[in-house]
N, C-alpha and C positions, 0 to 999 in steps of 0.2 A: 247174599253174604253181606257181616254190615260192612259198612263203609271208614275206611282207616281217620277219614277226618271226621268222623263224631269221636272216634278215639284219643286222638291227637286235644281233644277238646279235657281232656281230663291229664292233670298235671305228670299224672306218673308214665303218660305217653306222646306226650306234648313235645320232648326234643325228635322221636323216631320219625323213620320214614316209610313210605308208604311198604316198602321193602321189607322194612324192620318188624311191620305187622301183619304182615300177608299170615306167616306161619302161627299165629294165634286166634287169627278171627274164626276159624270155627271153632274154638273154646267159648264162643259166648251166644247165650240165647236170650233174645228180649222178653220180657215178662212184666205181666200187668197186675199191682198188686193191689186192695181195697185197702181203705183205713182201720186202720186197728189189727194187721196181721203182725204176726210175728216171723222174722226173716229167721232166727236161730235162736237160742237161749244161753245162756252164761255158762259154761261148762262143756255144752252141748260139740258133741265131736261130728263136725263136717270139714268138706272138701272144697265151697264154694266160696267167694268173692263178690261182691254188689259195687257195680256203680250205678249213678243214679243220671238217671234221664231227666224225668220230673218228678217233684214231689218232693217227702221230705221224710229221712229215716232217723229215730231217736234211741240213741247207743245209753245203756243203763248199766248199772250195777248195783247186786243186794248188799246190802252191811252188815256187820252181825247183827243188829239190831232188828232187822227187817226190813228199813226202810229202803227207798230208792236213792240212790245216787246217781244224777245225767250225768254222764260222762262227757258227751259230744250231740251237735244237731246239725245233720246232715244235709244238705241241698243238694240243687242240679249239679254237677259232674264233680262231686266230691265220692268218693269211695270208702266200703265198709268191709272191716274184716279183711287189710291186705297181708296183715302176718299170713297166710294162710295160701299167698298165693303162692310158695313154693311147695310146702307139701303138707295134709290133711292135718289135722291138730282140736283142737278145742278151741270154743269162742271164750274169748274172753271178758263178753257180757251181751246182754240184749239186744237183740234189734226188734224196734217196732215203727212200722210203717204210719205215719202221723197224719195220712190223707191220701189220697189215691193216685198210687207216682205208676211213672215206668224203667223199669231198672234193667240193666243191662246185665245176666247172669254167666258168671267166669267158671268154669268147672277146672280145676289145676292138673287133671288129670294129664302124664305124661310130661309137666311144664319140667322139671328136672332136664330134660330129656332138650326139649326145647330152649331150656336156656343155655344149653353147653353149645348149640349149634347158634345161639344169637349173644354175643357179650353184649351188644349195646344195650338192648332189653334186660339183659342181667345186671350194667351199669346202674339202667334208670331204675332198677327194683329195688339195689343197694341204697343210693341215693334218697328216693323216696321213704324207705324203712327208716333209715337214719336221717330224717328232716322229721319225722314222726317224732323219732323217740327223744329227739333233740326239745320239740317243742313242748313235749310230754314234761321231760324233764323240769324245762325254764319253770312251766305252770305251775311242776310244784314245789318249787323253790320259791316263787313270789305268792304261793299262798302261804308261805310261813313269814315272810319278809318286807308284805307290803299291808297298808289298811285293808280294809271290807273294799272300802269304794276304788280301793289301786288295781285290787283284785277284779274287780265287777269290769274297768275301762278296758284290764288286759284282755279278761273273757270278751267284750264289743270286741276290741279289736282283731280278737283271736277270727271270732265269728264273721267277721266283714266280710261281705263279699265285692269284689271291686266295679265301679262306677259303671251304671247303664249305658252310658255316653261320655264323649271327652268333656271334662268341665263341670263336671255333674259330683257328688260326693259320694264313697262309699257307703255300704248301709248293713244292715243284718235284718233278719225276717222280723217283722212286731211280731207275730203271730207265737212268739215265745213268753211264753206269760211273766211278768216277776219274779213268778212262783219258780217260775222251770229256772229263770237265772241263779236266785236264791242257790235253789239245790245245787246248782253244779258250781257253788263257789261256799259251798258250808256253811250259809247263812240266813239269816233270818229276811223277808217278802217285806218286812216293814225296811230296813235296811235298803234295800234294793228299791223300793218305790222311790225315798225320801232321796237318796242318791240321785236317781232319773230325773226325778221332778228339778234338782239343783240343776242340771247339767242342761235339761230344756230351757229351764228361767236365763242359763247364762247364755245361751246359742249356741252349745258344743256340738246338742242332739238336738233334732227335731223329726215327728213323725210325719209321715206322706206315707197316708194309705194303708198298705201290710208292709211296709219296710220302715226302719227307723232308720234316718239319715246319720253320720256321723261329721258332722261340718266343719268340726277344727280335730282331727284326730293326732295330731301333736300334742295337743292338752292333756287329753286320753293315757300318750303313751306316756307323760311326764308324771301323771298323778300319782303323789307319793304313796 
């Protein structure tokens, strides 16, 4: 059975106790997926929940247009598709697996049932929902209310994931092209370079490796 502290490792089960998770871990089965699969499709009526172990899953959406819109770029213990995790419904856009992760698979079947027998877990699910739509919201309020480049620092910062070690600076994957930032900020890849490239030359970002460091992210959160 898994183990309640790989769970505790992902935010939306991080305050429970080992008690508080007994009654859900056989709701989840680990699965090993290849790059380039698709976890669900935009519309598509399922029942299931991803968290992510390794690897990295890439949340889209069509336009009228046709084109794609990245919505979000997921990493290790962030989760996909939790509207879903109280009962079956539609995706509300793509998933596609971006390199060869292992995900933790949540089936909700019963959870109704399970969350009247556990408030805490139905605390942390409220919480969690609404810290979502919360951040949902901000996003798109400062895409109408800040530059290109206010937009781009709020997406870094959105994306960060926190310091490998005490002392060490937050970062986000390089392994996200321009291109892919562009897109999920309605903008143009020359924009997004010419922005990067300022904010290396001043020290704010620096790359190491597949992560870009984020070195003064106060600067980041201030840009108008």
């Amino acid at each position: 059975m898994l183990d309640p502290q790989i769970l505790k490792r992902f935010s939306l089960f991080s305050s429970l106790s080992d008690e508080d998770l007994i009654p859900i871990l056989p709701q989840f089965k680990t699965r090993k997926f290849r790059k380039g699969q698709i976890l669900f499709m935009e519309g598509e009526i399922g029942s299931q929940v991803y968290f992510i172990l390794e690897g990295q899953v890439k949340l889209t959406k069509t336009l009228p247009n046709g084109d794609e819109q990245i919505l979000d770029w997921c990493g290790p213990y962030d989760s996909v598709a939790e509207i879903l995790l109280v009962e079956p419904g539609s995706y509300p856009a793509t998933a596609e697996v971006l390199k060869d992760s292992t995900l933790l698979v949540f089936s909700n079947q019963g959870m109704l049932d399970i969350l009247e027998k556990n408030p805490k877990l139905a605390v942390a699910l409220i919480r969690k929902l609404n810290m979502r739509l919360r951040m949902n919201l901000e996003f798109i309020r400062l895409l109408t209310s800040r530059s290109k480049a206010g937009v781009l620092a709020t997406l870094l910062l959105r994306l960060a994931k926190p310091a490998l070690a005490p002392g060490e600076p937050i970062y986000y994957d390089a392994t996200l092209t321009n291109r892919d930032l562009a897109s999920m900020i309605g903008t143009s890849r020359e924009v997004v370079n010419r922005t990067l490239n300022q904010w290396k030359k001043a020290g704010i970002i620096r790359l190491n490796g597949e992560r870009m460091e984020i070195l003064r992210p106060q600067e980041l959160a201030d840009w108008p």
